[in-house]
Every structure is written in C-alpha cells, then in structure tokens.
N, C-alpha and C positions, 0 to 999 in steps of 0.2 A: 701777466705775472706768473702764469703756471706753465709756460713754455722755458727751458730749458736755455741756459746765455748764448749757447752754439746754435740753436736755431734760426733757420731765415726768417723772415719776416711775414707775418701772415699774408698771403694774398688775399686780391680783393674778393669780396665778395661775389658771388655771379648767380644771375636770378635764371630759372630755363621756366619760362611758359609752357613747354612741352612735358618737361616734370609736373610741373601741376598739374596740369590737365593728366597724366597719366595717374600720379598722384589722389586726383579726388574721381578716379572709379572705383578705389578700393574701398569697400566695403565696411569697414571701420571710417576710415574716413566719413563717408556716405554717414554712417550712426551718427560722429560728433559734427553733424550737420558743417561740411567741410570747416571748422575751425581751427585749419593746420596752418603752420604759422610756414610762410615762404621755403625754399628749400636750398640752403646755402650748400653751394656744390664747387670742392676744392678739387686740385690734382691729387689722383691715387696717391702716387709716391706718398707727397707730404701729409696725406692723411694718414695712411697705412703710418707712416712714420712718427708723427707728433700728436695727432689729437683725435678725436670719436664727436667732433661736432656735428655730423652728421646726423648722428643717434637723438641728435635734438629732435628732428623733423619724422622720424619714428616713433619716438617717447608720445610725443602732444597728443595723438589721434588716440591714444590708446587711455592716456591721462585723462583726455576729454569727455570721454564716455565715465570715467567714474565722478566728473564733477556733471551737475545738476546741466542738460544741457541751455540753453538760450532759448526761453519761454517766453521773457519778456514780463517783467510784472514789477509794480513798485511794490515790493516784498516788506507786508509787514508782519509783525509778530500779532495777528489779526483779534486774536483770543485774548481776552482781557485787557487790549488797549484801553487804556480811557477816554471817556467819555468829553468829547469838546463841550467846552465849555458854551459855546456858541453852535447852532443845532444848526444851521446852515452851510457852517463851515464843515463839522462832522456831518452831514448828508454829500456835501461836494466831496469832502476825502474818499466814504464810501466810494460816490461813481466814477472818482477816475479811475482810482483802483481795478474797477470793474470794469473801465474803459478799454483799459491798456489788456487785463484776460481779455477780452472779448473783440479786441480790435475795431472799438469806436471811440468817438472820441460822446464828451457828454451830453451833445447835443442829437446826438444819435446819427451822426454821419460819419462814415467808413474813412478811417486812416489810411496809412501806406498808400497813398495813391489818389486819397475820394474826397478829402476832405480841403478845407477852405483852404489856400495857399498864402504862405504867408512871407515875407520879406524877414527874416533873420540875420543879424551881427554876428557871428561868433567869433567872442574875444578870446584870443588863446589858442585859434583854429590848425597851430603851425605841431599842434601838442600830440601828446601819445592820445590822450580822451577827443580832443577838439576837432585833429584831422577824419578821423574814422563819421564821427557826429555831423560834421560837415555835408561828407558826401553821403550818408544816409540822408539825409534833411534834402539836401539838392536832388540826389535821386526820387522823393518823394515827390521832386514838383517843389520846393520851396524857392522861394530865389534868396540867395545866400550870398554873403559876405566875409569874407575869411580875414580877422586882423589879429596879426602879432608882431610882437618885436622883436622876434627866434630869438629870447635867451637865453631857451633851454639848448638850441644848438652851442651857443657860445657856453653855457656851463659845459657841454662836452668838453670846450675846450681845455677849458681851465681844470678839469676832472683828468684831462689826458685820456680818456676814453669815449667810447662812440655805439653806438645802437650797434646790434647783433645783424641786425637786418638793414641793408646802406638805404639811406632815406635820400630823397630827392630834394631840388632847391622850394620853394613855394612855387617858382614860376613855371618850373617844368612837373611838379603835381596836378596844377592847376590846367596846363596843358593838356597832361595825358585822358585827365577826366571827360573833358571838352572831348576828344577826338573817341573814348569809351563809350560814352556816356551820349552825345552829342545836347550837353547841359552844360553852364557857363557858370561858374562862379569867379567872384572877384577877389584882390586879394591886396590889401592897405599894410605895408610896414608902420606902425605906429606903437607906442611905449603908452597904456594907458594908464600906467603909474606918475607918467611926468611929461609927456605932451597933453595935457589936459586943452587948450584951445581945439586944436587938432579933434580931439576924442566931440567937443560939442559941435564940431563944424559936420563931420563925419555924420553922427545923429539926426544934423540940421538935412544934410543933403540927400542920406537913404531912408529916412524916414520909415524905419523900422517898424514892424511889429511886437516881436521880439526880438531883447537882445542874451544870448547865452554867454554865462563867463565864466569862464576855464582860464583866465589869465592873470593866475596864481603861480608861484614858486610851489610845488608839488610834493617835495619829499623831506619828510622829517626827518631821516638822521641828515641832511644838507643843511636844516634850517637850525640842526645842533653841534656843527663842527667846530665852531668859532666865531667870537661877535662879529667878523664880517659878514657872514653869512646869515646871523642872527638876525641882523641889523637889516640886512638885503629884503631876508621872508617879513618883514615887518612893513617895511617902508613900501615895499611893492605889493604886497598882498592886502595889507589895509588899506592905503591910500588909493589903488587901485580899485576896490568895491566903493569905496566914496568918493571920489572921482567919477565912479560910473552914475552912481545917482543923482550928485550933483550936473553931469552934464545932460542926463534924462531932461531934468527940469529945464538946465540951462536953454536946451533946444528946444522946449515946449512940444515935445513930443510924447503921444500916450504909450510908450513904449513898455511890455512886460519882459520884467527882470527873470531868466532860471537862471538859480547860481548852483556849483558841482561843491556842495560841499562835503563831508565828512561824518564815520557812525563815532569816528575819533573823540568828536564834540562831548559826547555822553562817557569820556572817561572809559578805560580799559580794566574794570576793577572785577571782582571773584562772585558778587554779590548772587548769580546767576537768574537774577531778575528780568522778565521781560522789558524791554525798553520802548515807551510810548514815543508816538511820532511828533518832536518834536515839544509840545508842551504835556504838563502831570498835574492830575487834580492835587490839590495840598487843601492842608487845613491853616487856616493862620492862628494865630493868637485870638480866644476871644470867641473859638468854634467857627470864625467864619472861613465859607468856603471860596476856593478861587482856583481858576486855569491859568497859571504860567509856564513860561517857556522854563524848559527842562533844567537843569543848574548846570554850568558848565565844569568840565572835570577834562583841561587841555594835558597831554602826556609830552608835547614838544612845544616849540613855537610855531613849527608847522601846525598845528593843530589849535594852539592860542588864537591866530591868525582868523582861525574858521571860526572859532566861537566870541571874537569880535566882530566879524562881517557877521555875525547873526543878531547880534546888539543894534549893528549899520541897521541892515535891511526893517528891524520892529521899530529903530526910531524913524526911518526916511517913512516908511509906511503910515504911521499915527502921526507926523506931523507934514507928511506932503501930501498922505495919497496913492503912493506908490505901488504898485503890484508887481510883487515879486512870489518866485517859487522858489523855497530852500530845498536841495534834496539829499539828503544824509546816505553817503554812499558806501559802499565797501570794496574791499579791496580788487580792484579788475583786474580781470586773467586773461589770456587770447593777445592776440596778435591782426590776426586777419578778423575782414568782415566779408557780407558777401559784397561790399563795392570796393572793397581796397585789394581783394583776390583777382582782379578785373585784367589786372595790369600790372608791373612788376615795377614800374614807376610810381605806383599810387600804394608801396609795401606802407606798412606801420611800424612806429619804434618795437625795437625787445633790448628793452634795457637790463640788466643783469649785474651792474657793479654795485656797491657796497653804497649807494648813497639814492639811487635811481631802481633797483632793479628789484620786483614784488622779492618774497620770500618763494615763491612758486619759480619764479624765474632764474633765483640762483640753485633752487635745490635741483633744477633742470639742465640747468649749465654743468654743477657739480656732478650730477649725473651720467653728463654725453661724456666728461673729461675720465672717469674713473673714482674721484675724488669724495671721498666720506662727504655724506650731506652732517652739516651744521646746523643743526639743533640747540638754541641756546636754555638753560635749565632746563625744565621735565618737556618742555613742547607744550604743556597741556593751555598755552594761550589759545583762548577761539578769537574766530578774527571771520568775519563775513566777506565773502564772494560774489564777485557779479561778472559777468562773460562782457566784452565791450560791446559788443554786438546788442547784448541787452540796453547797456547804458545809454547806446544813442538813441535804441527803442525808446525809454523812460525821460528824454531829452525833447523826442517828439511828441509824445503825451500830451508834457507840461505846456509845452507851448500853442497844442492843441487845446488846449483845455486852460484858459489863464485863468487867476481870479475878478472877482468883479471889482470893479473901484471903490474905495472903504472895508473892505474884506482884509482881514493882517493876513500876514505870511503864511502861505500855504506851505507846511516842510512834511516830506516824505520821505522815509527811510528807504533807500536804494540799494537793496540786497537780496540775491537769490538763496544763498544758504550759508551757513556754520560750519566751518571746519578746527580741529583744532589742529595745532602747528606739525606735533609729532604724525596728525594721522595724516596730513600733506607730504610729510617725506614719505611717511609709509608708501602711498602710492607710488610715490618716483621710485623709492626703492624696489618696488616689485616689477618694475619695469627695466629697468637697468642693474639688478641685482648688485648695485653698490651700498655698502651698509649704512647704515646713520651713525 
C-alpha cells in the first residue's frame, strides 16, 4: 500500500547464502550474536527506484545490540516475588530459573546436547514461535513431531498480505532440515481445534513426552476486527487447549503439557508494580491467608483466550492430574535463529502488517521505507521483550525440567527486558534518521 499505482509489482523475494555468510563476518553482526534477519535482495534499478527495504537487513544488526542480547533465562521480576504458597513448588521455580542461567537442567545434567532426550508434539510447529522451537528441540537431539493446520498461512490469505521474508511449504522445511541438519522431523496436517479423534490417535501412536502448544490464533488486533474473527480466536484457541487435555487423557498417556502463553494475562495497566509469576499471596476476608492464581485483566480476546486456557490447565491439573507449564511470555523480536540461518529454505516469518506484525517490526519497515514511525499517544506503554532464539531456549527448559504428577501448574513469566513504546522507535530512529 505504500507503493505508488504506477509501480510494477514487487518481485520476488531472493535469498543469497553467499550474502549471509558474508554478512555474519561483520563485526556488528558477530555482537548481536548473528541475529540478522535474511537478506532480501531486489534489482538496483527498482530499488534505487521505489523502496529502501534493503536498509531492513542493516537496521536489525545495529538495533540488535541495543536490545538485551539472547541470554536465555525465564526472566523474572526476581526481587520481591512472592512467596508460593507451596514451598516445593517455590524451590522447583527457584532451580529451573537457575537451570536455564546455568545451562542444566534440575537434575543436574547438561542441556543443549547432554541431557535425557525426549519425544516432543509441537502443536502449531508451522508458526512464527513453533517453526524456529521445533528445530532447536530437534537440533538438540529431541525427536520431534511438527502438527498444524497452516492457518496462519491461509490468514495471509485472507489479510492479502504475506511474510517479509518468503517461507517454505512444511514439506520442503521439513526437507531441507533433514539434508542440514542430517535429523528427521515429522510433520501431521491436522486442526486440533476440530479433528479431535485424529489429535487422540496421534498421542495414542507417538507417545509423547511432551506436548508444546503454540496452536493458538496469535494476534490481538485480529482477534478484534470483527465477530468473525472474534468468534474464530475463541472457538479455536479455547477449544483447542481443551481438546488437547482431553485427548492427553483420552490416550492414556503421561504426557507434560508447555503452553506459550502471554504477560498480557496480567492486564496492561500504570500501576508500576512488580508482577509475580503467575499466582499473589492475598489476604481473604476474615485475615486469612492464601496463594491464588493472579486475577485476570484480558485487553483483547486474543488475550481473554490466554487467561481462559489458564482456568483449562488449574482445572484439568486438580481434577486429572495433569502436568502442565504455563509460560507468560513477551513480546518476541528476531527473525532468525542459529538453525533457521542454516538454510534459506528453513527462513522464519517477519511479519510486519497492521494485524501480525510486533510493533518493532513495523517501526522497522516504517523505517527502511522513509516513513514517520507511528507512535500512538505518548509511547510511554512498556511492553516486555524476548529474542525467539531465547524463547525456544525457555521451551527446552520446561520440558527438561517437567513438573511432578500432583504438583499445579508451573507458570513462568517469559521475558528478557522492558522497553517502553517511544524508546523502541527512538532506537529505529537513530538508525534510519526518520523522525517519529
């Protein structure tokens, strides 16, 4: 829409291996531990001519260094948390935390590489979070199972718009890894919001360890366009986390639950209070004391969604059994990891439109184009950050580290740091000298 009615038609996309690789000797790059996002390379003429997308793939490396780099840690606001109520479950929160600094997992054997391996589902694997998570998990040695029912692809459709960076089918991701990697993952078209027999046969047959699920409708201003789409993040986001518990059981399999959920849950409000992980000591009526789960404070129905699947997971756990990890995330930045940099088949979404695309990722686009970044009131919203690179890290953690059976929901808040809205343009802007 920012192209001009006489212009031709964007060409496609074109990925050079040889750019990367020349790409990640430079020295910047090197800093933000290569987390440069692919390098879309158009003909002179039409560049010179119509646009500065190019200035994306210079912007990131430079950007990257001023956000926190990928450390890796379930990031909590550690000082003054409260106190669980259950002194078991706050000792296990301690050591995973400590797990993940320290690269073990809590039984005291070595991650990335060293530790038990384990048979993983991930629901939703086809996604901007699920693909990158996948093939870390697989790269580590897990044996992995990749299931979705691409409707984030078919929402491009219907959006009329499409990743920044051209994505592959499943079957030729799935390929190139293989031939990378020379590791095998699998990959199940299935809708686990409404093939439910399917989803307990599936269970019955790989007999998972864990199952991770990312196979949620993803973006709140989508989930507020219009009751179709209201209707959509509703039907498919809740019935698919219940669905998934009911078919755990259906298949009589001990399988542990991580689900990607949201710091959204906890309400976007001024208070500037620390936010505890997941549940807050309270006092009731009457002086007496008690630990419950945090109060929920949804700002869409994307985010209603999350703080119902956290209702799902406390009831299936205290009346099945259940082990699950909730992990309350923030908003992820990046593009590449170091196994989706591998290959130029194995790129990851950069989404960037008005419905999909972070706030980082338009103010970046707005950036390479010329275009005043859009800052809506003072900016001064904070909004927490996490690298995806991190996220798969804190994916592998949890499922290294499960709870015990009768232990409730383990929820971790998924966050490297705090920015507020205006000082994220700031950065763009000092890099592309376009104003806000």
């Amino acid at each position: 829409g920012s192209l001009p009615p006489s212009s031709p038609p964007p060409p496609l996309l074109k990925f050079s291996r040889t750019k990367q690789q020349a790409i990640c000797k430079d020295p910047l790059v090197l800093i933000a531990h290569q987390h440069i996002s692919a390098v879309p390379i158009f003909p002179r003429t039409y560049l010179n001519q119509n646009m500065k997308v190019i200035l994306f793939a210079a912007i990131l490396p430079y950007l990257s260094t001023s956000f926190t780099a990928p450390s890796g840690a379930f990031v909590t606001l550690r000082t003054g948390v409260s106190q669980r109520a259950e002194t078991s479950s706050a000792q296990r929160s301690s050591l995973v935390m400590q797990a993940l600094e320290d690269g073990t997992n809590v039984d005291g054997i070595g991650t990335n590489g060293t530790a038990d391996k384990k048979k993983v589902i991930v629901l939703g694997g086809d996604g901007f979070c699920g693909w990158p998570t996948s093939l870390h998990l697989s790269d580590q040695g897990h044996d992995v199972v990749v299931v979705d029912n691409l409707s984030r692809r078919n929402i491009d459709t219907e959006l009329g718009c499409s990743s920044l960076t051209p994505i592959q089918s499943p079957e030729v991701r799935i390929q190139a890894w293989k031939e990378v990697s020379g590791k095998e993952m699998k990959f199940v078209n299935l809708d686990v919001a409404k093939e439910y027999d399917l989803l307990v046969q599936l269970i019955k047959d790989e007999k998972p360890d864990s199952i991770v699920h990312f196979a949620e409708q993803r973006a709140a201003p989508y989930s507020m366009k219009n009751s179709k789409t209201k209707r959509y993040t509703i039907d498919n986001n809740v019935s698919g986390s219940n669905n998934l518990c009911c078919a755990v059981l259906d298949a009589d399999v001990d399988a542990h639950i991580v689900h990607l959920g949201t710091m959204g849950v906890y309400g976007y409000g001024t208070s500037g209070g620390e936010i505890p992980e997941g549940y807050i000591d309270v006092t009731l009526p009457g002086g007496r004391e008690a630990n419950i789960l945090h109060p929920a404070y949804p700002g869409s129905v994307y985010h209603a969604t999350k703080c119902l699947d956290a209702l799902i997971w406390q009831f299936y756990q205290k009346n099945d059994a259940l082990r699950v990890t909730d992990l309350h995330q923030g908003i992820v930045w990046g593009t590449n990891t170091p196994q989706t940099i591998k290959d130029e088949r194995l790129i990851n979404r950069f989404d960037y439109d008005g419905d999909y695309g972070t706030v980082l990722n338009r103010f970046l686009m707005q950036g390479a184009m010329g275009v005043p970044l859009t800052v809506y009131g003072t900016g001064g919203q904070t909004r927490a950050f996490i690298h995806i690179t991190d996220t798969a890290r804190c994916i592998e953690i949890a499922i290294s580290n499960p709870p015990e059976a009768g232990e409730r929901v383990e929820i971790f808040n998924q966050v490297a740091e705090t920015r507020r809205v205006r000082d994220v343009a700031g950065l763009v802007s000092e890099q592309t000298g376009v104003e806000v």
